[in-house]
C-alpha positions as CSV (number, residue, x, y, z in Angstrom):
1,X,70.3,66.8,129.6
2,X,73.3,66.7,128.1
3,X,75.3,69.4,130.4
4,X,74.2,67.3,133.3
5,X,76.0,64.0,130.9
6,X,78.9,65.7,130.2
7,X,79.6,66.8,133.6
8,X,79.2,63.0,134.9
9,X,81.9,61.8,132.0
10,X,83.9,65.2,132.6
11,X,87.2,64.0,133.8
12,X,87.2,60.6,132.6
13,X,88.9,58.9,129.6
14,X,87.8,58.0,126.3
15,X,88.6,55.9,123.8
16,X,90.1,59.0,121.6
17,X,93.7,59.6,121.6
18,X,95.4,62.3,123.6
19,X,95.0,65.2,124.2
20,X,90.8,64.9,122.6
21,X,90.7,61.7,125.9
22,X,90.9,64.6,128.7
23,X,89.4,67.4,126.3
24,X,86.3,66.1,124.4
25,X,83.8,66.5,127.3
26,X,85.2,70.5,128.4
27,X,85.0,71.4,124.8
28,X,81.2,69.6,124.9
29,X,80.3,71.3,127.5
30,X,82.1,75.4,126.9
31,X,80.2,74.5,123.5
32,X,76.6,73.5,124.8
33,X,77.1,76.7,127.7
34,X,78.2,79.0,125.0
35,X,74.8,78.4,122.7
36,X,73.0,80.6,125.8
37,X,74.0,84.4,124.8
38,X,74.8,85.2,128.2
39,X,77.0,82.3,128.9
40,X,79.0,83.0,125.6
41,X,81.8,85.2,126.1
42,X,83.0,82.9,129.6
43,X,82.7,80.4,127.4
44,X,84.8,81.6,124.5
45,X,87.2,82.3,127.2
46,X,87.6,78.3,128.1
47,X,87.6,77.5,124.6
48,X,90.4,79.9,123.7
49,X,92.3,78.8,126.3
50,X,93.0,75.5,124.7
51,X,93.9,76.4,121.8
52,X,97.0,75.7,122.1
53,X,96.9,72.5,123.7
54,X,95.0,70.5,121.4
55,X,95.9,68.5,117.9
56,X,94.5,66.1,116.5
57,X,90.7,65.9,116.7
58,X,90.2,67.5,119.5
59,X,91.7,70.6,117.8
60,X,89.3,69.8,114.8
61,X,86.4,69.8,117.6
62,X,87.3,73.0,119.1
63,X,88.0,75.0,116.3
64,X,84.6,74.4,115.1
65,X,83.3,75.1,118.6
66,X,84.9,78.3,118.9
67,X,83.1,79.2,115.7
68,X,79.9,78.3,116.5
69,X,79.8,80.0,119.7
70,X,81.6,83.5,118.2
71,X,78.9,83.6,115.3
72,X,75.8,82.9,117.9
73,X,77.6,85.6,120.6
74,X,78.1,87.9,117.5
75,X,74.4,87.2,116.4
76,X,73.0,88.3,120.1
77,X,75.4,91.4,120.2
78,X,74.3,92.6,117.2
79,X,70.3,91.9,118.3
80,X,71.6,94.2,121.4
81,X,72.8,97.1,119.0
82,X,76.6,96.4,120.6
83,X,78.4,97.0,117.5
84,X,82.0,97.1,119.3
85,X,81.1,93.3,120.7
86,X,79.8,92.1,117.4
87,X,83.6,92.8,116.1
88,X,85.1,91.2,119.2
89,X,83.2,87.9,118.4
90,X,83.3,88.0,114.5
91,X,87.6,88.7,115.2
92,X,87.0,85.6,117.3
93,X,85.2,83.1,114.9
94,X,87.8,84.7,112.3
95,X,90.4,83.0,114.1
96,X,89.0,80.1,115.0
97,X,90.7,77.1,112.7
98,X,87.2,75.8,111.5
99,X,86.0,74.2,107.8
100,X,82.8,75.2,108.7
101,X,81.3,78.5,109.0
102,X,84.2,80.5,107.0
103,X,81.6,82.0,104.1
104,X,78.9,82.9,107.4
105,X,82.3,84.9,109.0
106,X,82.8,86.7,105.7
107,X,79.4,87.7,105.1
108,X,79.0,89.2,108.5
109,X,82.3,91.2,108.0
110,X,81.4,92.2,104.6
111,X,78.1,93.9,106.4
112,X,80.0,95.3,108.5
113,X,82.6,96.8,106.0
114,X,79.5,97.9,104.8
115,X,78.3,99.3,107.6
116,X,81.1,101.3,108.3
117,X,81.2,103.1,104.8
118,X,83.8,100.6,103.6
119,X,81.7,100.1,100.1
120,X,84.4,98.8,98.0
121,X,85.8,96.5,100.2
122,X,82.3,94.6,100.9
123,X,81.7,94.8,97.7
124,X,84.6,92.7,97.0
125,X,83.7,90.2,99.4
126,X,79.9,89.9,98.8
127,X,81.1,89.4,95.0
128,X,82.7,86.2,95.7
129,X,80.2,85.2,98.3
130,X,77.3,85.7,95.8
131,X,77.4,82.5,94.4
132,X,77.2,80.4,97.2
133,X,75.1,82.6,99.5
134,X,71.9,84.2,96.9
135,X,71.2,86.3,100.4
136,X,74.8,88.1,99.9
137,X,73.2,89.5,96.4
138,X,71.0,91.8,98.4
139,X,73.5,93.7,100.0
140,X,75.8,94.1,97.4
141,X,72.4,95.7,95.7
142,X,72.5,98.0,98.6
143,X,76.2,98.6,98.5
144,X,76.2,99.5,94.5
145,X,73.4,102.0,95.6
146,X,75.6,103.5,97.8
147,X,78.3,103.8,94.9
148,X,75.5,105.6,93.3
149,X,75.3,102.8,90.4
150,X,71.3,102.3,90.8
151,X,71.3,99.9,87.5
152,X,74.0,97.7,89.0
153,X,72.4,97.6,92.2
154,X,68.8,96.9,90.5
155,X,70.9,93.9,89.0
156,X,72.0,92.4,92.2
157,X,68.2,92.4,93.3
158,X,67.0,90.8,90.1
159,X,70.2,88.5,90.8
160,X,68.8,88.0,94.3
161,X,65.6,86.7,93.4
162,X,66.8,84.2,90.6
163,X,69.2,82.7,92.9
164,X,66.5,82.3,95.5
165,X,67.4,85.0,98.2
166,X,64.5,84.2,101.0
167,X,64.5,88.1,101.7
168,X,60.8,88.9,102.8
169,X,60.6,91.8,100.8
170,X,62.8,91.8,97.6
171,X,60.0,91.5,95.1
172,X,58.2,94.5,96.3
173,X,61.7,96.2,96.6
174,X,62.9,95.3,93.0
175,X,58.9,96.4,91.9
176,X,59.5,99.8,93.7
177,X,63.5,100.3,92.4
178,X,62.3,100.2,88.7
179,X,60.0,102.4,89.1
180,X,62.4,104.8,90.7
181,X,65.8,103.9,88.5
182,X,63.4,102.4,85.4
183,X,62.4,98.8,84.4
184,X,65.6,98.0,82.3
185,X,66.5,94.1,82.6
């Protein structure tokens, strides 16, 4: 497995340059630990800890590691209902110096914002999102509704669904919001 192969190279060189020769394999392995919800946060806590102390490509590796572990630890705590840890993680994946994953971050805080009766401010991140993620139309839908702009929101739905959103249940929810707010394309 490959904890049990990173452990047997941990400590050894590589071929990359310094500081990734001593670093690769602990960033491997705080990566593969931090994938199991319960092993995440002592994990983020190794990861974090070299931030600092790496350049090169073995700051390119961790800063994607620390991502990917924040959004799958932020992603269990909010399966537990732990709103206050699903911040902690999200603030952490923020951070993290990562190309990938940066639209995935937003999204999640703009739900959030959302969450937290701060309308506006999702709605002017799931705006730009929209394009790239059809999924992000859906909850701009609901946060228009929450403006109290049902036509708006009905247009993000119907937006939704031409983009491609894969939410189970937007065609009977569009179906059931024009009958409420009217059929008006």
């Amino acid at each position: 497995t490959a904890p049990k192969v990173l452990a047997d190279v941990g400590g050894q060189r590589c071929p990359f340059p310094p500081p990734a020769d001593r670093q690769a394999t602990t960033i491997l392995s705080a990566l593969i630990e931090g994938l199991n919800p319960r092993l995440a946060s002592k994990s983020l806590d190794r990861l974090t800890a070299l931030a600092g102390k790496s350049s090169g490509a073995a700051a390119v590796l961790l800063g994607a590691a620390i991502r990917v572990v924040a959004l799958e630890a932020a992603d269990e705590a909010y399966r537990k209902n732990n709103v206050a840890q699903v911040r902690r993680f999200l603030a952490t994946a923020q951070a993290a110096n990562a190309r990938i994953g940066s639209d995935e971050v937003a999204y999640d805080l703009a739900l959030l914002d959302l969450t937290d009766g701060k309308v506006d401010a999702a709605i002017a991140q799931l705006e730009r999102l929209a394009p790239k993620l059809p999924e992000a139309f859906v909850p701009l839908g609901i946060a228009y509704e929450r403006q109290g702009d049902p036509q708006k929101a009905l247009e993000q739905w119907r937006r939704a669904r031409k983009a491609g959103s894969r939410f189970a249940l937007l065609a009977d929810w569009i179906g059931a919001k024009e009958r409420i707010y009217g059929d008006q394309p």
